[in-house]
C-alpha positions as CSV (number, residue, x, y, z in Angstrom):
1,X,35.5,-6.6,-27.4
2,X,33.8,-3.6,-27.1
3,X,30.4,-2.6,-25.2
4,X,27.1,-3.2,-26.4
5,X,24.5,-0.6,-26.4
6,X,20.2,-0.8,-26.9
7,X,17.7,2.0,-27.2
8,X,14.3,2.3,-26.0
9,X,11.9,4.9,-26.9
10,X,9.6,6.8,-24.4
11,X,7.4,9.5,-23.8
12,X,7.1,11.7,-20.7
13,X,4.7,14.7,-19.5
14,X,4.4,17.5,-17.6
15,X,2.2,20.0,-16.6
16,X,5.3,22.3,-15.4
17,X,7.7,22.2,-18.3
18,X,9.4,20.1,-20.7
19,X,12.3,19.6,-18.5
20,X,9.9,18.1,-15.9
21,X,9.1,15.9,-18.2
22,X,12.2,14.7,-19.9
23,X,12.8,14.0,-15.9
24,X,9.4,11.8,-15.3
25,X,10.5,10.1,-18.8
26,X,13.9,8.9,-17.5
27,X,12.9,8.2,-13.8
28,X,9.8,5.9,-14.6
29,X,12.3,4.0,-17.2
30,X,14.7,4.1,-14.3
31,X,12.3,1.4,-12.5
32,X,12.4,-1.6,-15.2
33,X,16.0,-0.6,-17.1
34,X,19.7,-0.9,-15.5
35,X,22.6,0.4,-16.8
36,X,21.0,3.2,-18.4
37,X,24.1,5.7,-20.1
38,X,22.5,8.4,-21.7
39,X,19.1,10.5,-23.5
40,X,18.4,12.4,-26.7
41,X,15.6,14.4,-26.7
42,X,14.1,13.8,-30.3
43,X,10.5,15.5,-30.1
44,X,8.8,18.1,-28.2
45,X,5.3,18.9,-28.1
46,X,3.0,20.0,-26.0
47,X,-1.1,19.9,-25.6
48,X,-3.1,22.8,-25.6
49,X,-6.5,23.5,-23.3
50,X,-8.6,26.3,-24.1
51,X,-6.2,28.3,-25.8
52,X,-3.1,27.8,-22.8
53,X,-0.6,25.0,-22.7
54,X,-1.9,22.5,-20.3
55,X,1.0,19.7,-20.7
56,X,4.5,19.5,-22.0
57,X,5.3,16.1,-23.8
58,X,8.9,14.9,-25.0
59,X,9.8,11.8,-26.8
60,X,13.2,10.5,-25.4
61,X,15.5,7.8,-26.3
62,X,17.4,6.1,-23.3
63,X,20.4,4.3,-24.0
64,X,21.8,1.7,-22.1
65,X,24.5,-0.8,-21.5
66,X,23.2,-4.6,-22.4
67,X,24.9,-6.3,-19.4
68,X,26.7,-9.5,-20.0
């Protein structure tokens, strides 16, 4: 039988860059999930403070192996 696979949906920030945050995304999930395989990036945005960017947000999904 082959493996079995869940997703989970999360949202990191950042005030340095989106990058930062897809990190913080996938190392705060790192605390609760194991076996974690892979990310998609499926949103970027960012909020804006008088007139300048002030935080980077991405929405990532984190797949991971259901153990048996």
């Amino acid at each position: 039988m082959g493996s079995v696979y869940k997703k989970i949906e999360v949202v990191g920030t950042s005030t340095e860059s989106f990058d930062d945050a897809v990190r913080a995304a996938v190392a705060k999930a790192a605390e609760s999930v194991e076996a974690m395989s892979w990310f998609e990036v499926v949103e970027q945005r960012g909020r804006l403070q008088d007139g300048k960017v002030a935080e980077f947000q991405v929405t990532v999904k984190i797949g991971f192996k259901v153990l048996d």
